[in-house]
N, C-alpha and C positions, 0 to 999 in steps of 0.2 A: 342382523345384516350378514350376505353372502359373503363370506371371505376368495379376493381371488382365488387363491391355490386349491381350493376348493370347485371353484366353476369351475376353471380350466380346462380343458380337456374335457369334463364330466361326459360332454355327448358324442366321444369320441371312442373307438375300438382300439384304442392305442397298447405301446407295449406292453403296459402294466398291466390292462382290462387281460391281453394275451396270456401273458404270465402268470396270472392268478385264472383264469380261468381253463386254458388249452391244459392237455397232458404233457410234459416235458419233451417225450421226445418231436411230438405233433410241434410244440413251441420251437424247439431246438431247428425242425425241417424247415419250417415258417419263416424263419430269420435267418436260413441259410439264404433262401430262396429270396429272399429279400435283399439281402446284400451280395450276393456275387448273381443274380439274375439268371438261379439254375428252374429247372424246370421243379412243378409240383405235383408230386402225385396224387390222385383221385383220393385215395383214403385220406390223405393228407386233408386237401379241401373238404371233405366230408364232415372230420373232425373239429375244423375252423367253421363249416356252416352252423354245427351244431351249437358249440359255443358261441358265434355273433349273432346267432339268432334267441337264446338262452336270456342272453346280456339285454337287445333290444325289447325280446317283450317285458324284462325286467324294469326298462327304462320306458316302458309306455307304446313304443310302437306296433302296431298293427300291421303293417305293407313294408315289403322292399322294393327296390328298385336300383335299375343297373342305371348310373347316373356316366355320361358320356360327354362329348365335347365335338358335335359334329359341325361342320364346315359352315352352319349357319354363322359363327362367331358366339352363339349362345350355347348353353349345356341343354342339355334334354335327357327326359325321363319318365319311365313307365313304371306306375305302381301295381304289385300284385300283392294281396294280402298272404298272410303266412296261413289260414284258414285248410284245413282239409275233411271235409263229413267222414263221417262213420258210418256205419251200416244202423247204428242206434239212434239215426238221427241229431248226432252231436257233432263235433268238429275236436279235431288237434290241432295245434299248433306247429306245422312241419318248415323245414329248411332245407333241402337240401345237397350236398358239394357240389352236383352237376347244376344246380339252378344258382349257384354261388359265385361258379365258372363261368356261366354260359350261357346271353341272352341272345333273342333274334325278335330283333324290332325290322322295322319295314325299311331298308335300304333304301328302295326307290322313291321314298315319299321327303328324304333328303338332301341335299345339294350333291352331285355327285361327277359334275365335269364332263359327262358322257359315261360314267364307267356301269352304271348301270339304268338301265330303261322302267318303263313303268312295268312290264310285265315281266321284270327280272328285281322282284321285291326283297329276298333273301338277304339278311345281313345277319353279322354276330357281335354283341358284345362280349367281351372277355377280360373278366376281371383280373387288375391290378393291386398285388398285394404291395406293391411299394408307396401306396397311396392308402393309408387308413379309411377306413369304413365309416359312417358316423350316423346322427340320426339328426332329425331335422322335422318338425312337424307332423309328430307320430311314423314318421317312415326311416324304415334302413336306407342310407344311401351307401353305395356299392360301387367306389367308382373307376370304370372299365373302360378299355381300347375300345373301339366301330370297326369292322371291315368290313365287306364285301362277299358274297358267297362264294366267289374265286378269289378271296385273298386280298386284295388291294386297299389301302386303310381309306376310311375314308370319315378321317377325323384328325383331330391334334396333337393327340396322347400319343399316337402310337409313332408317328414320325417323332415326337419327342426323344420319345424311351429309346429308338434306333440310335439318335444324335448323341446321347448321354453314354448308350453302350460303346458308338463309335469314338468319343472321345475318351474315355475310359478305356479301352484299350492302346491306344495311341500315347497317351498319356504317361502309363502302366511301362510297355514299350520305351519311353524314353529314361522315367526315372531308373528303371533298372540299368540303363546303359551308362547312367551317369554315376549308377552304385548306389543309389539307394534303394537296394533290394527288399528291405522291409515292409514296402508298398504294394497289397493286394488288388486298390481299385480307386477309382481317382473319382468326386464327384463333383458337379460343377455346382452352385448356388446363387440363389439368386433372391434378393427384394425386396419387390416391384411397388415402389412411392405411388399413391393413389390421389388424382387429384378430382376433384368435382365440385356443384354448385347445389343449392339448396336454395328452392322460390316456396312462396307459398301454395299449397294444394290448391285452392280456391282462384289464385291467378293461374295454374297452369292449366285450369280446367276452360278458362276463357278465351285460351290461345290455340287454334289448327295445329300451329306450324310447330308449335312443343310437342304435340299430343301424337302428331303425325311425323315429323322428321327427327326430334328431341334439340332443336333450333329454330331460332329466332330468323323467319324468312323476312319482315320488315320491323321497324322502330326505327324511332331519331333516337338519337344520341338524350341521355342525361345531363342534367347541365350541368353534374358531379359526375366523376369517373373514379379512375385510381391514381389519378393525377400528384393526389397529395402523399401517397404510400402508407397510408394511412390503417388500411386494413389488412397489410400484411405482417403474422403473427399482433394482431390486435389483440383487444382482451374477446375473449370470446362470448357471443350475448346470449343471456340465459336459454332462450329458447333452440338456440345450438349448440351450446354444452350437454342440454339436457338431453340432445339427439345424440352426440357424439360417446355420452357414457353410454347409455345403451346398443351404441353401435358395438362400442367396447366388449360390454359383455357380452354381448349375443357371440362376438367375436371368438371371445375368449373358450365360450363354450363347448366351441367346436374346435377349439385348437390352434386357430390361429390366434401366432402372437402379434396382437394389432399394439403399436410401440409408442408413436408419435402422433401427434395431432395440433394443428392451428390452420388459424385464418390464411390465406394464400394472398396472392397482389390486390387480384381483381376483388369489390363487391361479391357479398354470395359465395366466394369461391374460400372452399376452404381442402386439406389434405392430409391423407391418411398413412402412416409407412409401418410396416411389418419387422419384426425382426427376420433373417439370412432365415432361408429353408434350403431343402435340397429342391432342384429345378424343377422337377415332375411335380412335387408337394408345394410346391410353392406359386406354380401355374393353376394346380386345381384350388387353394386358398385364394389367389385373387380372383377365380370365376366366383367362388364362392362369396367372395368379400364385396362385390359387388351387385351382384342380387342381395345380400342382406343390406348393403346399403339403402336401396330401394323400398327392401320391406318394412324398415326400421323407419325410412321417413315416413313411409302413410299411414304408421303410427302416431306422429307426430303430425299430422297435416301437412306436411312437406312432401312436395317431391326431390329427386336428388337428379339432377341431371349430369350423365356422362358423357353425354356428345363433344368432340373437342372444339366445338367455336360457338354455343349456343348463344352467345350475343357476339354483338358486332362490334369495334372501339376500346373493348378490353381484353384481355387476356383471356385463351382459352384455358383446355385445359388438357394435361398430359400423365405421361406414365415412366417415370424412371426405374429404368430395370440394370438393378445393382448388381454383374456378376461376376463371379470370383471360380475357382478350381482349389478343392483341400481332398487331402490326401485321407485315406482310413485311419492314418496314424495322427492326424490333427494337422496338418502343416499345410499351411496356405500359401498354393504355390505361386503368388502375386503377391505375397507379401516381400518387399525388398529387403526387412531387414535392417539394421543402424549400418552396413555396410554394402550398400546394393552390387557399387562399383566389383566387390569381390563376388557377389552371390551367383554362381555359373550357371545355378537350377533357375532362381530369379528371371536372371538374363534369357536363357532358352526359352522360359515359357512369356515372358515379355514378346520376345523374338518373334514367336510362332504367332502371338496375338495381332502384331503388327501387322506382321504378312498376312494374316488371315483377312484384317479389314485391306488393306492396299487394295488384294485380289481378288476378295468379292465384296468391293461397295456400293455396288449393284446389288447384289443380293440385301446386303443390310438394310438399304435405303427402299430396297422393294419389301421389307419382312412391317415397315411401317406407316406402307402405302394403303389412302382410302381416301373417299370423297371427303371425309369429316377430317382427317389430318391433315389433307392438302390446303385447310384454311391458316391452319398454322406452321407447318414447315418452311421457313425462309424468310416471314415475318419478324418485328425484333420483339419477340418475344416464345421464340421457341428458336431450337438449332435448326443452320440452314438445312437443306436438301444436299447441300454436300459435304460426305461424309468423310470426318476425318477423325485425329486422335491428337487429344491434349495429354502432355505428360508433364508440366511443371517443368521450373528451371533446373532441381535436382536431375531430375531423371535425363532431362535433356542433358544437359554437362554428361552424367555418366555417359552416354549414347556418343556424344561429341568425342570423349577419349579415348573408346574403345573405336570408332570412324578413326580417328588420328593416330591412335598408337601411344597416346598422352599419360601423363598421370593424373588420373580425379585426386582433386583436392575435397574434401569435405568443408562445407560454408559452415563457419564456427558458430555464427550466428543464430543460434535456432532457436534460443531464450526468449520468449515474448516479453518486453518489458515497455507497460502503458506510461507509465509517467509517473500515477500516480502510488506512492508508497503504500496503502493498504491493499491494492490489490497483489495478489502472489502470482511473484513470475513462474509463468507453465512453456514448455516447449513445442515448438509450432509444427504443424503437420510438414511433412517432406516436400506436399503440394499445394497452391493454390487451388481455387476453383474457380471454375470456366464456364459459367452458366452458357455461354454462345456456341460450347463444343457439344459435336453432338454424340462421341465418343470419348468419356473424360476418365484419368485416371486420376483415382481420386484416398489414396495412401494406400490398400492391400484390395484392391477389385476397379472395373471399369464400370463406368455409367454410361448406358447405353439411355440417351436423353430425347430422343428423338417419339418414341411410343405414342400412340393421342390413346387417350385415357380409357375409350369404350373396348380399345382392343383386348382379345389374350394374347399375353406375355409366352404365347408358346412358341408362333413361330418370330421371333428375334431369335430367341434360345434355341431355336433349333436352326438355324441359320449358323449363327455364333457360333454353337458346338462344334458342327461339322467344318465350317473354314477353318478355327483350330484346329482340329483332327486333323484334316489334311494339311496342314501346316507340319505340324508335327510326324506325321506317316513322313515327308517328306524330310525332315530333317535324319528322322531314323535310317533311313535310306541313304544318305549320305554318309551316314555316322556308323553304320552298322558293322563295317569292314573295317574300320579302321583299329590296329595296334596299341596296348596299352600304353607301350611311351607315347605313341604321337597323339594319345584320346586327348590332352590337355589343349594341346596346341590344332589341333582338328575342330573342335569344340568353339574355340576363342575365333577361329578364322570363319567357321560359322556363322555364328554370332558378326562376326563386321561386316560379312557380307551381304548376309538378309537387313539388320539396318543400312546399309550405303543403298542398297536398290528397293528399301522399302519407306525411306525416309520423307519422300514427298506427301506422303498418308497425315505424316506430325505435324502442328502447327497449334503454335498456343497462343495467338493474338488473338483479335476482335472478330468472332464470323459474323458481326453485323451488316460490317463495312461493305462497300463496294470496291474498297481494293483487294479484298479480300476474293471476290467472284473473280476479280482480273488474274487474281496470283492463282486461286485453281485450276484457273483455265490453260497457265502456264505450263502449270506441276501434271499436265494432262485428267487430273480428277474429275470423274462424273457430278453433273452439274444437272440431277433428273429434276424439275420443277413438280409435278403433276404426277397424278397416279396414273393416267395413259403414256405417259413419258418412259416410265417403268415399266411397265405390265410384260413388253416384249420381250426386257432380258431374262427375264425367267427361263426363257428355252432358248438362248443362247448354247453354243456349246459345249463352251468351259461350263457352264453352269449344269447342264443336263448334266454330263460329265463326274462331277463333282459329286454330283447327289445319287449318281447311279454306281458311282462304284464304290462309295462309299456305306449303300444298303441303305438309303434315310428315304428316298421316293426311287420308285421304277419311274420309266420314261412317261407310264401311263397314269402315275399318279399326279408327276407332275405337270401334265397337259391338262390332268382334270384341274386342277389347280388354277390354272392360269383361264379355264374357261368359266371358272365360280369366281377370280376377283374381277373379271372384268365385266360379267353379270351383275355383280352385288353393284360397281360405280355405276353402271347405265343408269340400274335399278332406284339407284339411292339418288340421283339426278333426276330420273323420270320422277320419282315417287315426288320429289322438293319442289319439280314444275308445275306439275298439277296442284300441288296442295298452295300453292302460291297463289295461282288462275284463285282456284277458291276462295280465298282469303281474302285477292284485292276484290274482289265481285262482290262476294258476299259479305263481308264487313267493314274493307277499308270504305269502298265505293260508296256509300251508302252515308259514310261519315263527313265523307266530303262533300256529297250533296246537301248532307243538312247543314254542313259551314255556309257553304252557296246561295240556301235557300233563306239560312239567318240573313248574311249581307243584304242580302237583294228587300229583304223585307225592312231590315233596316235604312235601306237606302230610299226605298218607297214611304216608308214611315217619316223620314226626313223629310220628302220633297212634298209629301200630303200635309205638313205641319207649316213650313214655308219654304220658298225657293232662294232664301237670303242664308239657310243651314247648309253649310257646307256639307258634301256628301264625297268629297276627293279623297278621302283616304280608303272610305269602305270600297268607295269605284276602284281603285286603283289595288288595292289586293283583293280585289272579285276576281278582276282581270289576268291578275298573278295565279291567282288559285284555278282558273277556267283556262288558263293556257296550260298548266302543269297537267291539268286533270286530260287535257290531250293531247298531251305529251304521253301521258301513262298509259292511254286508253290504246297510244299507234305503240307503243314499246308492247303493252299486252296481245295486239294482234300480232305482232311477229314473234315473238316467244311460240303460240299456237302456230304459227305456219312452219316452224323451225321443228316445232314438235311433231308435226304432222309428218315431215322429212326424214325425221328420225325412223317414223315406225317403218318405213320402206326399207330402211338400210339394214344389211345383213350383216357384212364383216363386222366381228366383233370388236378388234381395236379401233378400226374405222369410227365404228358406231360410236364408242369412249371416247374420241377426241373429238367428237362431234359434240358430246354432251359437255364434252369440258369447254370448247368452244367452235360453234357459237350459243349453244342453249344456257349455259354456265354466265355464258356474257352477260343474254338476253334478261337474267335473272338479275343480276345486279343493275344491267340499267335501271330493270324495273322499279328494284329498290333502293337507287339514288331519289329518282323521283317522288318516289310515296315518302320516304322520310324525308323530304323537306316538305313536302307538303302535312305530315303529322305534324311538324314543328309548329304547325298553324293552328291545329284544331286542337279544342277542348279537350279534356280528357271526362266529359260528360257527355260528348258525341260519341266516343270510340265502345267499342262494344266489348274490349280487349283493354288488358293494361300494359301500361307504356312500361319503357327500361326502369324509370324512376320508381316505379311499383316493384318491379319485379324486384330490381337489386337492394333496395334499400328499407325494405318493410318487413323483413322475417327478423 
């Protein structure tokens, strides 16, 4: 049997693979380049092609490929074999630095906002050494920035890498001001809780509306739900254990550290969480972890759904992105400490966090905006739509002293003692937990709770980086001029001022409630409902602003942006209407006629036997079921005439609020109707399986 420490890593180009294979000084330039984000030179790359290529066919592989992260929300990749003939009719095995560097796949054949046309095909991948190389079903994957043959990214990675560089400097900038000089490079971390559901293969193959949107477009309800709490952290049943170790491994294989694993609230639903990576390595691990999720179940007969609402009445499903700022020298600069109320590094980068959600909660709330999240944002079962920040009674009291000028006391209290004498008393985190915040601080990093599950985890973290960054540019600025006597008391007056005017952001009650809407509305806090509610601030001014002078999007990147999310909701709304029209047509319809066609035969069969057989129950839900059936049939002509209108329309937010209502509407009426009308019919009429199949049979 495989020993972890062993798998581990095995299909990964990591430091060791480096170290033992590169030349010293080739390793030495590599790792420079890696950690302070200097350039690479060609022989350099050369060196490293020759040796990842060495290592790969040693490990099986045949092809590489530049593995990327373009605007579809999916990665993408083109294999080339390492193959080159000979004049003798034979072949080498070649690699080399400039094909290691430097791909050009077809630009205009992917999402790109406007920035490039069909007949302006030209794009470059450019490979990312601060992201390990790996293999993966006989192939190098190689994984690299997307731009544009004038420059313009037009992918995830590389606005990433801009946000990490610009907080890293900003960062870098303050510790030194504060005297911790020792500080070469600040990196932020992050990770990203992974939650999803598991049906069996053979029912998903029976359902449109999975196959085609990755949700449940109609079902009634199960006459079991998650009512009982019954299946969260349950025992797990064999035939998902047996998925889950192998998720493991495969996991492990390539490097990621997959950590935790159980059953979630809902049926089916179960969740996956990583140990802390750095942000860039830790976004490409969860694209990763989730295409293996997928491959590992059709392994297993299963599929794995990541759609965040794939049924209806239970809990979707989400992505908590855990992130934190540690310094080169180990120091976690969110970590408070047994004395927070003194920690002034603490408190500053506290500070700068605050402010950074306050002033763009727009942005945050837009970085986790889509058709498939807008099911569960504001629901009670994921954090609202508006965005705020829980800190605990700890952190709140410090924040309250340094507002007042006070002395924090420290709560003596922190002992956990149950009652009972065998269990050992252990000491309690500084914070509670706030499942209804959608920004949590939660002992030494923030949980940004808000993510729906199918997303990458790249732009929150590139949102997040840069409002810190500029959080912090701004505090340096203030702070820069200022005199060694008065840096203490400059410092502290900082600090009270950014909490007293950023402090409507905090709030660690209930976001279920609805005094809760009332009180935001007070505190002036954005209250976006819906992905078209959002869409527009993106090109706000503070926001352009923000992101242009900061180097993370030109003005044109971030137009293309906003004209690929509001694309992808039309698209993900048109694709859900259609495939609905299909579904009630072609297999609900069909089901409710043969309920119709039983009654009626039953009702006939009664009255041919004699006319003293009551027949008033079947008459009486024929009636029911023949009124609903056109009820459904005037709800499905207006959807189509609603969709018809749509195609006329040009403005693009327009268009989006059109899909969100009335087409969006026209959608659920449809499906209040057909699920009460399935509550009716057999599950030997339906051609599909109902919720009770899906959720409770794997």
């Amino acid at each position: 049997m495989e020993k972890i420490p062993e798998i581990y890593g095995s299909c990964v180009f990591n430091d060791s693979i480096m170290r033992d294979k590169l030349p010293k000084d080739i390793y030495k330039a590599l790792k420079k380049t890696i950690k302070n984000g200097t350039h690479l030179e060609l022989d350099v790359a050369n060196a490293v092609a020759i040796a990842m290529k060495e290592w790969a066919v040693e490990n099986g592989a045949t092809h590489f490929t530049h593995w990327f992260q373009p605007l579809t929300g999916f990665t993408a990749e083109k294999h080339d074999s390492f193959i080159t003939p000979t004049d003798d009719g034979q072949i080498i095995m070649e690699f080399s630095g400039k094909e290691l560097v430097k791909g050009e796949p077809d630009a205009s054949s992917f999402p790109s906002g406007g920035i490039r046309a069909t007949f302006e095909a030209r794009g470059y991948t450019a490979w990312d050494p601060s992201s390990p190389a790996f293999i993966k079903d006989g192939t190098l994957y190689i994984p690299t920035a997307f731009c544009s043959y004038t420059g313009e990214a037009l992918d995830k990675k590389t606005p990433l890498l801009r946000s990490m560089d610009a907080l890293n400097a900003e960062a870098v900038k303050m510790l030194h001001f504060l005297g911790n000089t020792d500080v070469v490079n600040v990196t932020t971390t992050v990770g990203p809780e992974q939650e999803y559901f598991l049906i069996d293969k053979k029912d998903y193959a029976k359902r449109r509306d999975l196959i085609f949107t990755g949700r449940t477009l109609i079902g009634a309800p199960s006459p079991k739900g998650q009512e009982m709490d019954d299946h969260y952290f349950g025992t797990l049943r064999p035939r998902v254990a047996a998925y889950m170790h192998d998720l493991d491994r495969e996991l492990w294989k390539l490097g990621i550290p997959a950590k935790t694993k159980h059953n979630e609230v809902a049926p089916a639903q179960h969740e996956l969480a990583p140990v802390f990576d750095t942000t860039n390595v830790a976004v490409d691990h969860n694209q990763l972890t989730m295409e293996i999720m997928k491959t590992v179940a059709e392994k297993h007969d299963l599929v794995c759904l990541l759609h965040e609402k794939p049924f209806a009445g239970i809990n979707g499903s989400g992505k908590h992105n855990n992130w934190s700022m540690t310094t080169d020298t180990g120091v976690n600069l969110l970590d408070p400490g047994k004395t927070p109320a003194d920690n002034v590094q603490f408190l500053i980068f506290l500070s700068a966090v605050i402010k950074a959600v306050d002033e763009y909660a727009d942005m945050m709330r837009l970085s986790v905006a889509s058709a498939g999240n807008d099911h569960r944002l504001g629901a009670n079962e994921a954090p609202p739509a508006i965005i705020s920040i829980f800190l605990g009674d700890e952190l709140t009291a410090v924040i309250d002293s340094i507002k007042n000028d006070t002395f924090f006391k420290k709560d003596a209290s922190q002992i956990m003692e149950t009652g009972a004498a065998v269990i050992p008393h252990f000491t309690k985190d500084n914070t509670d937990r706030n499942r209804t915040s959608p920004f949590a601080f939660t002992g030494n990093k923030f949980e940004f709770r808000s993510l729906g599950s199918s997303a990458s985890v790249a732009t929150p973290n590139i949102i997040l980086n840069t409002a810190v960054a500029h959080s912090l540019s701004e505090f340096y600025k203030t702070l820069k001029d200022v005199s060694e006597d008065k840096k203490d008391e400059a410092v502290h007056s900082l600090i009270k001022e950014t909490l007293i005017k950023h402090e409507r952001v905090i709030f660690n009650g209930n976001g279920y409630t609805d005094e809760w809407i009332a009180e935001a509305e007070k505190r002036g806090l954005y209250n976006l409902k819906s992905t078209p509610d959002v869409l527009p601030k993106l090109l706000d001014e503070k926001n352009v602003k923000l992101f242009t002078e900061l180097g993370i999007y030109t003005e044109t990147e971030l137009k293309s942006r906003y004209e690929i999310l509001i694309e992808n909701y039309c698209k993900t709304i048109h694709f859900e209407a259609c495939t609905l029209k299909e579904m009630i047509r072609q297999d609900f319809n069909p089901a409710v006629i043969k309920l119709m066609e039983s009654l009626s035969n039953s009702i006939l069969s009664k009255k041919n036997i004699s006319d003293a057989i009551s027949t008033a129950a079947e008459e009486k839900l024929l009636k029911n079921i023949s009124s609903k059936f056109t009820e459904l049939d005037d709800a499905l002509d207006k959807l189509e005439a609603n969709l018809c209108k749509a195609e006329s329309m040009e403005d693009g937010i327009e268009l989006a609020a059109f899909y969100h209502d009335p087409v969006f509407t026209d959608m659920q009426n449809i499906r209040a109707v057909a699920d009460y009308i399935e509550g009716y019919i057999p599950d030997e009429f339906l051609p599909y399986p109902t919720y009770s199949k899906l959720l409770f049979y794997v």
